[in-house]
C-alpha positions in Angstrom: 46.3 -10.4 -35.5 49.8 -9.9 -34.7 52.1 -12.8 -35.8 55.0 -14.0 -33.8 58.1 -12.8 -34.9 61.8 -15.0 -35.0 62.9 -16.1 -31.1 66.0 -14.4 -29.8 66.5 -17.5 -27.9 66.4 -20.6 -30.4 67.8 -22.9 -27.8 65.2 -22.4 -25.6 61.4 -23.6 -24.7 59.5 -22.4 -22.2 56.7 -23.7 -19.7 54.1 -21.3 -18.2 52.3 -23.2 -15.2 49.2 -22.0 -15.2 47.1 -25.0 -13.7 46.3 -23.6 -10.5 42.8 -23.2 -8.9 43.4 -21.2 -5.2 40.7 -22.4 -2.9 41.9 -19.3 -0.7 41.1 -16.9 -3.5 37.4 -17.6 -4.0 36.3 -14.9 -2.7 37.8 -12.3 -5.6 38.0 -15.1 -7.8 35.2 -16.3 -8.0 35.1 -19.6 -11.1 38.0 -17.9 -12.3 41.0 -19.8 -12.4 44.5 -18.3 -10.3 46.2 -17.1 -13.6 43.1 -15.1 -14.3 43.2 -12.8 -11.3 43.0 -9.2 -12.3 45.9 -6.8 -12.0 44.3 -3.5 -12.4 42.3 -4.6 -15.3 44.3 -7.2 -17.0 44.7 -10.9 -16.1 48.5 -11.5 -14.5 48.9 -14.2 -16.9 48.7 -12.1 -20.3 50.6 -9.5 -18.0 53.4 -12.2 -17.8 52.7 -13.5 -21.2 53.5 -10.0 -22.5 56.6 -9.5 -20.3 57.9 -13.0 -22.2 57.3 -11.6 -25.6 58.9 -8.6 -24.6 62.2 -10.0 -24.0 62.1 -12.7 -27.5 60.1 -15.1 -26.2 57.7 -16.2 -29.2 56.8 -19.6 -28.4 55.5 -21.0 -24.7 53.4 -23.6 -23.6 50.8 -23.8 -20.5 49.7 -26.5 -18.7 46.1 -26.4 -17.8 43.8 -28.0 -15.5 41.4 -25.6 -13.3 39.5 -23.6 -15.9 41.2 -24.4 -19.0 38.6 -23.2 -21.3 38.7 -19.9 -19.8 42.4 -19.3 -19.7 42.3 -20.7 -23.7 39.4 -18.2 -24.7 41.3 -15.5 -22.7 44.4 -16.2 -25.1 43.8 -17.8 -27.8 46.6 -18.7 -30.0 48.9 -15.9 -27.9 49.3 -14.1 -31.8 47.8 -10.9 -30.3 50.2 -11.1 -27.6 52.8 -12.0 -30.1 53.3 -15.6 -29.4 52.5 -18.9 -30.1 51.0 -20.5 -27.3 50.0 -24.2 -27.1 47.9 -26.0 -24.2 48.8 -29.5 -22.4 45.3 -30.4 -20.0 46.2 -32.5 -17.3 43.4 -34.5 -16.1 45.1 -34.6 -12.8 47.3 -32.5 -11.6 50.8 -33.3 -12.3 53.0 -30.8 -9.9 55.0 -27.7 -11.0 58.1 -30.2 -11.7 55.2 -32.7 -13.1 54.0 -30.8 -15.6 57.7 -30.3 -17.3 58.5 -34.1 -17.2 55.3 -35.2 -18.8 56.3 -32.6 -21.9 60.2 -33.6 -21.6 60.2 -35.0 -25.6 59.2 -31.5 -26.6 62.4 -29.1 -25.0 65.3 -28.7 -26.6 68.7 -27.7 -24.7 67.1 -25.3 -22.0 63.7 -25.1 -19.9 62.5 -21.9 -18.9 59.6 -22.4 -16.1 57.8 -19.8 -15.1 55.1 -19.6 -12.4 52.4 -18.2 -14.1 50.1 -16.7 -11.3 52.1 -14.1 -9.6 53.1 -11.1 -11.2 57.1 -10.9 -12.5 59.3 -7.7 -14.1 62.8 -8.2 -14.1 65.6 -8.2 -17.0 64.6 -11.5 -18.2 67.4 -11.1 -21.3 70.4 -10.7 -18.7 69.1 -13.5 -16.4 68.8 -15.7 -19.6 72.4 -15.1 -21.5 74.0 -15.6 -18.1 72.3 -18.9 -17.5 72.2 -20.3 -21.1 76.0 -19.1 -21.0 77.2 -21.4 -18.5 80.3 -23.7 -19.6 79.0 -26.2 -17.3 75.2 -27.3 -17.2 73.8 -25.5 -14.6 70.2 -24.9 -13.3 69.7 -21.4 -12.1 66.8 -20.3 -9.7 65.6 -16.6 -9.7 65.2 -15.1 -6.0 63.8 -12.5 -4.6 64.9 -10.8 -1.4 62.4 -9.1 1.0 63.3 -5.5 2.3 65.3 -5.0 -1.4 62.8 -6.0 -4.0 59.0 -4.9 -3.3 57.0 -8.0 -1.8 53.9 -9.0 -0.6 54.3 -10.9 2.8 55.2 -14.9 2.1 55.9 -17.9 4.0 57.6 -20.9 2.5 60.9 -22.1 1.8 64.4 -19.2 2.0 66.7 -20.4 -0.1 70.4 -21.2 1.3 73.5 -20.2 -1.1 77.3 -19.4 -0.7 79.6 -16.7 -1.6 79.4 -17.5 -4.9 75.4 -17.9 -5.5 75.9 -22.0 -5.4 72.2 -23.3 -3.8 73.3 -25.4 -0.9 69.7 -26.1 0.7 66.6 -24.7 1.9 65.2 -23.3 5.3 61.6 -23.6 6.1 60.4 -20.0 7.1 56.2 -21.5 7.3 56.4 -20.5 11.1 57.3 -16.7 10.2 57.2 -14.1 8.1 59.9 -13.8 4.9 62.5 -10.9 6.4 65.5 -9.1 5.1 68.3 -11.5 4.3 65.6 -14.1 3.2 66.2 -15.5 -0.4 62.7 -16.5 -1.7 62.2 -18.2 -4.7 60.2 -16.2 -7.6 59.5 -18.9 -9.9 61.0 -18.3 -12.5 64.0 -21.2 -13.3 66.1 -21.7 -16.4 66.6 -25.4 -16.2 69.2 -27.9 -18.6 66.2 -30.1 -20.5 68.0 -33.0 -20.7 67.9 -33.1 -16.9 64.1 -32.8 -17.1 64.4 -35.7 -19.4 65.9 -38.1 -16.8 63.3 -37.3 -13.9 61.4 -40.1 -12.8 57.6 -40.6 -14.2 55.8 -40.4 -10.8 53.2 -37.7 -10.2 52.6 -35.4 -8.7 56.2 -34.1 -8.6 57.4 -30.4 -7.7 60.2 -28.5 -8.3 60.6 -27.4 -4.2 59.4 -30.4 -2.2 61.3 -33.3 -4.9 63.2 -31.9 -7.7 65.6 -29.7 -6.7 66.8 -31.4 -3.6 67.4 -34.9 -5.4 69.3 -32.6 -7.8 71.4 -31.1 -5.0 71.7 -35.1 -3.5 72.8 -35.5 -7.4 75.6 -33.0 -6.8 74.4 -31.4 -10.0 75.2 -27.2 -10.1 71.9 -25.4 -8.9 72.6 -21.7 -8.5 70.3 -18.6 -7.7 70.3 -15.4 -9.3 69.0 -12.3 -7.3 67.2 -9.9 -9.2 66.6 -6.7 -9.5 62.7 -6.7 -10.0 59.9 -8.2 -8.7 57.7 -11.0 -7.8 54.0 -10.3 -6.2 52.7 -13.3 -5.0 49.0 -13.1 -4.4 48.1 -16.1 -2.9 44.7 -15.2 -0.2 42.7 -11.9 -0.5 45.5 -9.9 1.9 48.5 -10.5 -0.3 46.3 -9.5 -3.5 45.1 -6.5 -1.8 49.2 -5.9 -0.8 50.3 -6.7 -4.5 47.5 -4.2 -5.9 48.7 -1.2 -3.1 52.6 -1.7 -3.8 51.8 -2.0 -7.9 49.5 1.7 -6.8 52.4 3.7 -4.5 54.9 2.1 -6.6 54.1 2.6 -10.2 55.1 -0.6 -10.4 53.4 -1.5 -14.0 55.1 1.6 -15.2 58.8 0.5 -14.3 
């Protein structure tokens, strides 16, 4: 049993979500929950879990809903992993933003969320000093960009930012494909708690579709950070089956 050691980042906490079912996934999953999807022959969740710890992450909690018991007997405390991992069940689902409001007593000065389910490698210790650095409280969004970091194909929101990285809005790109020039979100934020803190109790709440544009209506500082990484979502069989052939021609688990 390996035992966490001292956090490199004593200001921060940190939320895994890891509540997610994916009807679409059924066929590979099986009763699997998401998080437990294999990445050539580990879950992406202790593959994430491990790229946390290797940056001075020791503590992080996950919320759980879909197949809690398995993604608990799968971890465990986190010690082998070298963390210290505790659980909140929601009953019902709460939202990505949801789940971080219901825990709001628990963070200290800064948040790190991280979507649990799709596969991340980036330098997490240079993202963090530059956000936790800021002289003014700022929230930062991580983003991908397709045709610079490897992707599997995505529709959802591209992210809309200036000159100077400040999030003005978001464009809808559900009707097409994510292209070059895109900015896509890769779940991972590093978010002031005391903002969390003031977030209205109503549920289910998300990040995308409620948070972050009543924070831009707030005229609080949202900025995003592009890095130099990637995020593999594998959200229906043909992005899993992309994710697993870029991780293959890549050597993607190696970098």
């Amino acid at each position: 049993m390996k035992s966490p050691l001292a956090p490199a980042w004593p200001d921060l906490d940190v939320l895994v979500l890891a509540a997610g079912q994916s009807q679409r996934l059924r066929e590979i999953l099986g009763d699997r929950p998401k998080p437990l999807i294999d990445v050539w022959g580990e879950p992406v969740l202790v593959r994430n879990l491990r790229w946390l710890a290797g940056h001075g992450v020791r503590r992080v909690w996950l919320n759980l809903h879909y197949g809690a018991a398995a993604i608990q007997a799968a971890l465990g405390d986190g010690s082998e992993l070298g963390l210290r991992i505790h659980y909140s069940y929601e009953r019902e689902l709460l939202g990505t933003a949801g789940a971080a409001r219901a825990l709001a007593g628990l963070w200290r000065r800064w948040l790190l969320v991280v979507y649990g389910d799709s596969l991340l490698n980036f330098d997490l210790s240079r993202f963090l000093n530059l956000s936790m650095s800021s002289a003014a409280e700022t929230a930062w969004l991580t983003v991908f960009e397709p045709g610079v970091n490897p992707v599997t194909a995505i529709a959802g929101s591209a992210l809309l930012a200036d000159a100077e990285h400040r999030l003005l809005g978001f464009q809808e790109t559900r009707n097409r494909a994510a292209g070059p020039g895109d900015r896509i979100a890769a779940g991972v934020y590093c978010l002031p708690a005391a903002w969390i803190s003031a977030l209205p109790e109503n549920y289910p709440l998300d990040f995308g579709q409620h948070v972050f544009p009543l924070w831009l209506e707030q005229n609080k500082a949202l900025k995003i950070y592009p890095v130099e990484g990637y995020c593999l979502g594998m959200d229906t069989p043909d992005t899993y089956r992309q994710a697993l052939e870029l991780i293959r021609e890549q050597n993607l688990l190696l970098a």
